[in-house]
GUFI-590718 format. One record per atom (N, C-alpha, C): residue number from 0; residue in one letter; atom name; x, y, z. Coordinates in steps of 0.1 Angstrom, whole numbers. Example, Ala and Ser with C-alpha at 12.3 -4.5 7.8 and 13.67 -1.06 7.14 Angstrom:
! GUFI-590718
(0; "A"; "N"; (132; -57; 78)),
(0; "A"; "CA"; (123; -45; 78)),
(0; "A"; "C"; (132; -33; 78)),
(1; "S"; "N"; (128; -22; 71)),
(1; "S"; "CA"; (137; -11; 71)),
(1; "S"; "C"; (129; 0; 79)),
//
This chain:
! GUFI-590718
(0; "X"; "N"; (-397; -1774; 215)),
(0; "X"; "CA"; (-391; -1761; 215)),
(0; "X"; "C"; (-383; -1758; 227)),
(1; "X"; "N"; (-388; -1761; 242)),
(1; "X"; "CA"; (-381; -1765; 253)),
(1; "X"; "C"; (-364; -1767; 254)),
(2; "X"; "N"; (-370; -1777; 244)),
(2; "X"; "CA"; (-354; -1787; 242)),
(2; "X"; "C"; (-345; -1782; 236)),
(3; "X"; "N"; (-349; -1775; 223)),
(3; "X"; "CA"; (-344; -1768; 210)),
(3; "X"; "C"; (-332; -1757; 224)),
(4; "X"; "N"; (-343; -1748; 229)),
(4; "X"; "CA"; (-339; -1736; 234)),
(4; "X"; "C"; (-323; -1741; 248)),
(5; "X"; "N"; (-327; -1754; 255)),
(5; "X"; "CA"; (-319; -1758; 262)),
(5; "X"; "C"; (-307; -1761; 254)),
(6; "X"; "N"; (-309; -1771; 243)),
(6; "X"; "CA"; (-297; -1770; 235)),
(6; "X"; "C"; (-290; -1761; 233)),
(7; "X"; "N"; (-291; -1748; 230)),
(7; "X"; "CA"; (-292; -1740; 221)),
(7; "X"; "C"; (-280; -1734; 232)),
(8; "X"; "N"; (-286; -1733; 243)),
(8; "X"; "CA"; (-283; -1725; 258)),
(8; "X"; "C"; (-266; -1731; 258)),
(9; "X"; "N"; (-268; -1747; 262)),
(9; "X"; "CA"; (-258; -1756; 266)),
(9; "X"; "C"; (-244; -1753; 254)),
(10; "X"; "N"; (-251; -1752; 241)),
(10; "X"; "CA"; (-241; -1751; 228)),
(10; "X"; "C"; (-230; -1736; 234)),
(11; "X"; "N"; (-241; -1729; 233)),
(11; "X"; "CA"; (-236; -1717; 233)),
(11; "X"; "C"; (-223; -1713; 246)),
(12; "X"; "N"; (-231; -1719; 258)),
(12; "X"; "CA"; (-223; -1717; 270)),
(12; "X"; "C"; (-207; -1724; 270)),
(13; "X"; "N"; (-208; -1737; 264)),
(13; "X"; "CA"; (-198; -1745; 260)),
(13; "X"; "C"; (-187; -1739; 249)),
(14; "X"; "N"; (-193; -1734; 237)),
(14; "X"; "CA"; (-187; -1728; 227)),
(14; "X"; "C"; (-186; -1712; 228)),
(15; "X"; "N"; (-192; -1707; 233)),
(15; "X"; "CA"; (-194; -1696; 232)),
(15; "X"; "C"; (-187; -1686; 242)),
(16; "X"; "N"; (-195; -1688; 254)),
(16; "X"; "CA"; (-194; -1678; 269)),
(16; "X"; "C"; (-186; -1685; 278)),
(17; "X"; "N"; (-179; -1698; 277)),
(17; "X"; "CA"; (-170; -1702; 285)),
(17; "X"; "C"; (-157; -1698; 281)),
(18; "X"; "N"; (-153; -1700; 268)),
(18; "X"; "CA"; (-139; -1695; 260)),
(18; "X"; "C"; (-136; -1676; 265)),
(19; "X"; "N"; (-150; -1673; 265)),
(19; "X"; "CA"; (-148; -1655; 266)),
(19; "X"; "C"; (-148; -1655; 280)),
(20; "X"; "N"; (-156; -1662; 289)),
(20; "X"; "CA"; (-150; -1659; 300)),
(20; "X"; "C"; (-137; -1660; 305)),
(21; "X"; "N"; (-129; -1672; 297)),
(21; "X"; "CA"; (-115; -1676; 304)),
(21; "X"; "C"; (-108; -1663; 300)),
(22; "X"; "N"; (-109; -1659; 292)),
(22; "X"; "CA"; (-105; -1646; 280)),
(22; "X"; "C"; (-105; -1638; 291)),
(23; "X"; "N"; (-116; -1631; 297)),
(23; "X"; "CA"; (-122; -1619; 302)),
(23; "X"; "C"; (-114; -1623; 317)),
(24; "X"; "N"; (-115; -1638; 322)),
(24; "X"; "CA"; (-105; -1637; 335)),
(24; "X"; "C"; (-92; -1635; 333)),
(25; "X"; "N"; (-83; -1642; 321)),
(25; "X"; "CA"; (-71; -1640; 318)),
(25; "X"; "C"; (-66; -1626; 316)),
(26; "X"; "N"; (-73; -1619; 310)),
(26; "X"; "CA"; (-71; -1602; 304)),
(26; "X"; "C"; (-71; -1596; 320)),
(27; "X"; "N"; (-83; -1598; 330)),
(27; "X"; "CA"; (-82; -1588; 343)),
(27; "X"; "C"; (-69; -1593; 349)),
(28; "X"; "N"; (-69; -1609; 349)),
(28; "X"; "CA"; (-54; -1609; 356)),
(28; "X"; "C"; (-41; -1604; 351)),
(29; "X"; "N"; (-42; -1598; 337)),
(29; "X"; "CA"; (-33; -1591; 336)),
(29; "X"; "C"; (-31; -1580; 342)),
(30; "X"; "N"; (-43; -1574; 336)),
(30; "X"; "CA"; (-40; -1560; 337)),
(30; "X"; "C"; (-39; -1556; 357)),
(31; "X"; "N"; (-43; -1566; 361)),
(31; "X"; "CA"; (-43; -1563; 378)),
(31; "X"; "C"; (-26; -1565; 382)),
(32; "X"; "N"; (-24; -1576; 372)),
(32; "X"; "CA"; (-3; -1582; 375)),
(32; "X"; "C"; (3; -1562; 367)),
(33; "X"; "N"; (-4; -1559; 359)),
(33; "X"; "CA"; (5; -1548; 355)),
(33; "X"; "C"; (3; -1535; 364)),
(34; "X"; "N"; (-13; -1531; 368)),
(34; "X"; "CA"; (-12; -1522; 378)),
(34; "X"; "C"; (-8; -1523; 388)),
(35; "X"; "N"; (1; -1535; 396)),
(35; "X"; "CA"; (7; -1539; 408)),
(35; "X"; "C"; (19; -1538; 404)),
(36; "X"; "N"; (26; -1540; 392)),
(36; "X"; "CA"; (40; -1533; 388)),
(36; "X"; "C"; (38; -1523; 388)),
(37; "X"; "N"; (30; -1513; 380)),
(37; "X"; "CA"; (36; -1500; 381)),
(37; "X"; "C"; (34; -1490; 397)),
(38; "X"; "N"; (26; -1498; 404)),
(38; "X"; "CA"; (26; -1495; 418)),
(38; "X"; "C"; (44; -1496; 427)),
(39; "X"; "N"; (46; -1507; 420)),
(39; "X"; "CA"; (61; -1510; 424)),
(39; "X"; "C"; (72; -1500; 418)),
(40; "X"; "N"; (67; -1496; 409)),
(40; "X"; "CA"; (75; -1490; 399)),
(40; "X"; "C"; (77; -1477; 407)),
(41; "X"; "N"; (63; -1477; 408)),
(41; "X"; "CA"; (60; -1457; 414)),
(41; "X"; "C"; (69; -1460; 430)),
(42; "X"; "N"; (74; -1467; 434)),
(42; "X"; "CA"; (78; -1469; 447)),
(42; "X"; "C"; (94; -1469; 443)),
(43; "X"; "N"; (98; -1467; 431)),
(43; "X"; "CA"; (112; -1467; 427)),
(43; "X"; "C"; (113; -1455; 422)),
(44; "X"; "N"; (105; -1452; 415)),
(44; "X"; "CA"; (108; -1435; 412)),
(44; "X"; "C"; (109; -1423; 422)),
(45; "X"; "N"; (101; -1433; 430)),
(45; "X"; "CA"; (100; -1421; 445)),
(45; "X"; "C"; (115; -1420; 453)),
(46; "X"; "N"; (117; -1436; 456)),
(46; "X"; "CA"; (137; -1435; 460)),
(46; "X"; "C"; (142; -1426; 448)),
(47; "X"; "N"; (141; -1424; 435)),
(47; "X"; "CA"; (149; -1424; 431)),
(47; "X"; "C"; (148; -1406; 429)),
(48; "X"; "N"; (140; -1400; 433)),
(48; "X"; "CA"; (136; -1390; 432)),
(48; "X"; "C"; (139; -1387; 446)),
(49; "X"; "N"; (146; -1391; 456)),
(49; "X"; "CA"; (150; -1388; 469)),
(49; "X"; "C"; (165; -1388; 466)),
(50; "X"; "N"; (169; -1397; 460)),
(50; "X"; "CA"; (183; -1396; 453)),
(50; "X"; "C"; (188; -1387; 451)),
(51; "X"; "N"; (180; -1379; 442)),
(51; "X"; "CA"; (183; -1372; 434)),
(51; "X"; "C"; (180; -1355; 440)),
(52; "X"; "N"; (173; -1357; 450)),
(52; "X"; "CA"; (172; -1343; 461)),
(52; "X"; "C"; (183; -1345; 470)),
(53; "X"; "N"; (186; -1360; 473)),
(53; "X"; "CA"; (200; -1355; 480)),
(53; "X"; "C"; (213; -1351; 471)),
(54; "X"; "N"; (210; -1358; 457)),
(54; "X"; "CA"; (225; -1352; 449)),
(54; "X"; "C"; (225; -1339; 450)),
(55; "X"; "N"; (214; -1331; 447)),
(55; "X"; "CA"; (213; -1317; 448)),
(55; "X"; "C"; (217; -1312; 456)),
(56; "X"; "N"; (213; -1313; 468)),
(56; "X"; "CA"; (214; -1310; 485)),
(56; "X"; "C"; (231; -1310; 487)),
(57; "X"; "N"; (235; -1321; 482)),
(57; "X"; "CA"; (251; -1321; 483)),
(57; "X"; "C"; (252; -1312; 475)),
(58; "X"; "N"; (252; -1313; 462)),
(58; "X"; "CA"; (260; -1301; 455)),
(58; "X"; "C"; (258; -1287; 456)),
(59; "X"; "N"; (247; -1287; 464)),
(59; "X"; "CA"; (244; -1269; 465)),
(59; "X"; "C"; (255; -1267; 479)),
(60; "X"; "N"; (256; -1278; 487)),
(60; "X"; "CA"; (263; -1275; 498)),
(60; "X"; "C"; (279; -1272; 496)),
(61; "X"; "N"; (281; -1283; 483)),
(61; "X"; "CA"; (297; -1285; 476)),
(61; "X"; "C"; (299; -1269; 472)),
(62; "X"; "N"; (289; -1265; 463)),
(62; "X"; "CA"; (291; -1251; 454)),
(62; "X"; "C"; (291; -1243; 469)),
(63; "X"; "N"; (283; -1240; 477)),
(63; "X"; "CA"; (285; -1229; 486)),
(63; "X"; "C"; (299; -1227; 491)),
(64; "X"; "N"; (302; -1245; 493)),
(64; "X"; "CA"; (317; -1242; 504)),
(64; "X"; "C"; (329; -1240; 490)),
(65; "X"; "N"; (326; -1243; 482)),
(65; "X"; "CA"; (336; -1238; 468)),
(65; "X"; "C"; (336; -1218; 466)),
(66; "X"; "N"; (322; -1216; 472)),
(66; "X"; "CA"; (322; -1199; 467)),
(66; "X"; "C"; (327; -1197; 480)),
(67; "X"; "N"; (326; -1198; 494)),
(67; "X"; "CA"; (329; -1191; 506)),
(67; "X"; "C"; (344; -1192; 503)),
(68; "X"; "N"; (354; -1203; 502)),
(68; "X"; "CA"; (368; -1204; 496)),
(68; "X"; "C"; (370; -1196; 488)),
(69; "X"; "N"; (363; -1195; 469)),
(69; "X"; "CA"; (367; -1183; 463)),
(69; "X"; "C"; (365; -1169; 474)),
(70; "X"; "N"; (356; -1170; 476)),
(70; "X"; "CA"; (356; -1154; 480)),
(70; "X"; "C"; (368; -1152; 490)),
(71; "X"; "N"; (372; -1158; 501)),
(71; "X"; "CA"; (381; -1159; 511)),
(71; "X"; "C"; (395; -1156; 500)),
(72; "X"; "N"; (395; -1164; 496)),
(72; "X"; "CA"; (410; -1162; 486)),
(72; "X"; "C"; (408; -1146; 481)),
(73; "X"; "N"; (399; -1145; 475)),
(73; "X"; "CA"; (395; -1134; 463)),
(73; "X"; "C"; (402; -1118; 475)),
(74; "X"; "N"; (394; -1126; 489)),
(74; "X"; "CA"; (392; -1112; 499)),
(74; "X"; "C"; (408; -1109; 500)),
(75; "X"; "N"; (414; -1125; 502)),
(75; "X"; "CA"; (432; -1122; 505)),
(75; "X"; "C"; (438; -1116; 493)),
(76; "X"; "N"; (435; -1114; 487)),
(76; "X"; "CA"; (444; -1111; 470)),
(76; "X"; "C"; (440; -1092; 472)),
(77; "X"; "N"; (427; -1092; 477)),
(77; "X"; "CA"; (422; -1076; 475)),
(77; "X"; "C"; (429; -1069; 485)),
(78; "X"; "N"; (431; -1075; 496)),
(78; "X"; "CA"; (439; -1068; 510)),
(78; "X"; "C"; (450; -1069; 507)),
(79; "X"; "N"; (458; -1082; 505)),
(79; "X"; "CA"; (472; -1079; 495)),
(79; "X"; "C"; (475; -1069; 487)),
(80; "X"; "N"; (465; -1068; 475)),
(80; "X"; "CA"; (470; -1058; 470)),
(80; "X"; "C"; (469; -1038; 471)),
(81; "X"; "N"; (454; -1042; 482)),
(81; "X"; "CA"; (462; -1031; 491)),
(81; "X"; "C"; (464; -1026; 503)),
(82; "X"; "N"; (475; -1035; 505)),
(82; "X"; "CA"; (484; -1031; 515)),
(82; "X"; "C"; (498; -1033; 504)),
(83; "X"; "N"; (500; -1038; 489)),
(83; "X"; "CA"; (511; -1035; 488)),
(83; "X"; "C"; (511; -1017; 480)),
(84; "X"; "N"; (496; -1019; 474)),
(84; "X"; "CA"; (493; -1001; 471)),
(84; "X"; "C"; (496; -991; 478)),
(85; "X"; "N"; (492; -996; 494)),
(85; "X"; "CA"; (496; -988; 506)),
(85; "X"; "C"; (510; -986; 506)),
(86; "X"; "N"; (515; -993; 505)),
(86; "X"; "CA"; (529; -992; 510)),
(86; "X"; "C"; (532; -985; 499)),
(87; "X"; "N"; (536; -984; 488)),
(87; "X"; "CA"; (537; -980; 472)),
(87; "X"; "C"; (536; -968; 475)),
(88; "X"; "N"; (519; -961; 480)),
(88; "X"; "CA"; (520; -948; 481)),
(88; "X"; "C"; (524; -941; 493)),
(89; "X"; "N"; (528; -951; 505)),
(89; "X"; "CA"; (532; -947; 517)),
(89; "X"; "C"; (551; -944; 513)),
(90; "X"; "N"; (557; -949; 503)),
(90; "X"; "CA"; (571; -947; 498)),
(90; "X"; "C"; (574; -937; 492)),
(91; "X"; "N"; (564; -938; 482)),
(91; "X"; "CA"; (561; -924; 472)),
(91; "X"; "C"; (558; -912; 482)),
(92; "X"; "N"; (551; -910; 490)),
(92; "X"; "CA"; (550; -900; 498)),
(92; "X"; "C"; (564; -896; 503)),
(93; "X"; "N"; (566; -905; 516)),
(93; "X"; "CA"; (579; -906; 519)),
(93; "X"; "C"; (592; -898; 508)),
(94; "X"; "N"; (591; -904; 499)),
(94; "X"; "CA"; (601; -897; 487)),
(94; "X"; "C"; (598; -880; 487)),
(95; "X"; "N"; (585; -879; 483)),
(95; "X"; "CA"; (579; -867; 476)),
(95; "X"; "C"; (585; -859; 490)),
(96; "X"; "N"; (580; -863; 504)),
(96; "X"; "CA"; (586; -854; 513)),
(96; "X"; "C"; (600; -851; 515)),
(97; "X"; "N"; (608; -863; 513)),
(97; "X"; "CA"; (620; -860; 515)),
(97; "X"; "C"; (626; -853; 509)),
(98; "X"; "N"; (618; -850; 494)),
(98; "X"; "CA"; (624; -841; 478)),
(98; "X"; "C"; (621; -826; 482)),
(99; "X"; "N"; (612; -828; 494)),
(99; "X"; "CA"; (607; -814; 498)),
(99; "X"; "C"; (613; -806; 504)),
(100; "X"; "N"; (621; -815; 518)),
(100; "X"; "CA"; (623; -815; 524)),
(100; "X"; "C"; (639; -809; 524)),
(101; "X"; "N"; (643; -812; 514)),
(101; "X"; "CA"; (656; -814; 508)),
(101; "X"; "C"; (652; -797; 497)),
(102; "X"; "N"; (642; -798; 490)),
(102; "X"; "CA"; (643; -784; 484)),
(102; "X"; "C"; (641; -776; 493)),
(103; "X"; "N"; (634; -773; 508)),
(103; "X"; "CA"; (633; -765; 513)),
(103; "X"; "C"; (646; -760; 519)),
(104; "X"; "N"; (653; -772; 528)),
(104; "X"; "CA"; (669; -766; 529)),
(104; "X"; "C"; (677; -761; 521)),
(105; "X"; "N"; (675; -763; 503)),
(105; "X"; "CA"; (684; -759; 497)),
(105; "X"; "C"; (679; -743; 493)),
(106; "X"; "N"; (668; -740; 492)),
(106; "X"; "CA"; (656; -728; 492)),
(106; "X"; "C"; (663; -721; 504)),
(107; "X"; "N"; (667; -725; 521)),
(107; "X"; "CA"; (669; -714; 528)),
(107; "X"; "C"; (685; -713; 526)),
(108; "X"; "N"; (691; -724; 526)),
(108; "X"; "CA"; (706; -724; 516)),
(108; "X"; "C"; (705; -713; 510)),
(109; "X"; "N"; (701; -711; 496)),
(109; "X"; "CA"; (699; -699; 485)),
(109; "X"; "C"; (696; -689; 493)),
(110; "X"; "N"; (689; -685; 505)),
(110; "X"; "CA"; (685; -672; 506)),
(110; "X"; "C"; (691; -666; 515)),
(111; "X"; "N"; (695; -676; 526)),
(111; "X"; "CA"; (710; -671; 534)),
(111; "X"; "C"; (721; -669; 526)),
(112; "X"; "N"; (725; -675; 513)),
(112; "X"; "CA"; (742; -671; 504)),
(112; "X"; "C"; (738; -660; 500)),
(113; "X"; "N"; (727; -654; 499)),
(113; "X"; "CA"; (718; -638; 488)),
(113; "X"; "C"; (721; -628; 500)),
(114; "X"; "N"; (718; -632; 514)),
(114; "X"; "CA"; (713; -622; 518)),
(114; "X"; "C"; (732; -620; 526)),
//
C-alpha cells in the first residue's frame, strides 16, 4: 500500500504538479514583465502630462500678450476717435460762435441804422 501511495505521489508530481507549476511560474513572470511596463508607462504619461501644462502655460501667456495688444490698439482707436470728436465739436463750436458773433454785430448794425 506504501508503494501504491509513493507511486501514486511520484505519477502525479511528474504529470501533474510539475506542468502546473511551470504554468503558475510562467503566468507570475508575466504578469510581473506587465506590471513593470505599466510602471514605465505611468512614467510617460507623467512627462507627458508636464507637456502639456507647459503647452497651456505658454498659451495662456501667448493669449494674455495677444489681449494686452488688442486692448492697447482698441485704447488707440478710442482716443483717436475722441480727439477727432473733440475737434469736430471744438469746429462746430468755433462756427456756432462765429455765426453769433457775426449776428450780434449785424443785431447792433440794425439797431444803430433804426435809431
Amino acid at each position: 500500500m506504501m508503494a501504491q501511495f509513493l507511486i501514486l505521489m511520484f505519477a502525479l508530481d511528474k504529470i501533474y504538479f510539475t506542468p502546473l507549476g511551470k504554468f503558475m511560474d510562467e503566468r507570475d513572470a508575466t504578469i510581473k514583465e506587465k506590471l513593470s511596463s505599466v510602471k514605465d508607462t505611468s512614467g510617460e504619461v507623467k512627462q507627458l502630462e508636464e507637456q502639456a501644462a507647459a503647452i497651456m502655460k505658454a498659451a495662456r501667456v501667448e493669449i494674455a500678450a495677444a489681449l494686452n495688444k488688442m486692448q492697447k490698439e482698441t485704447q488707440a482707436e478710442v482716443e483717436q476717435m475722441l480727439e477727432e470728436g473733440r475737434k469736430k465739436v471744438e469746429a462746430e463750436l468755433a462756427e456756432a460762435l462765429a455765426n453769433l458773433e457775426r449776428q450780434k454785430l449785424e443785431t447792433i448794425k440794425s439797431l444803430d441804422a433804426q435809431a
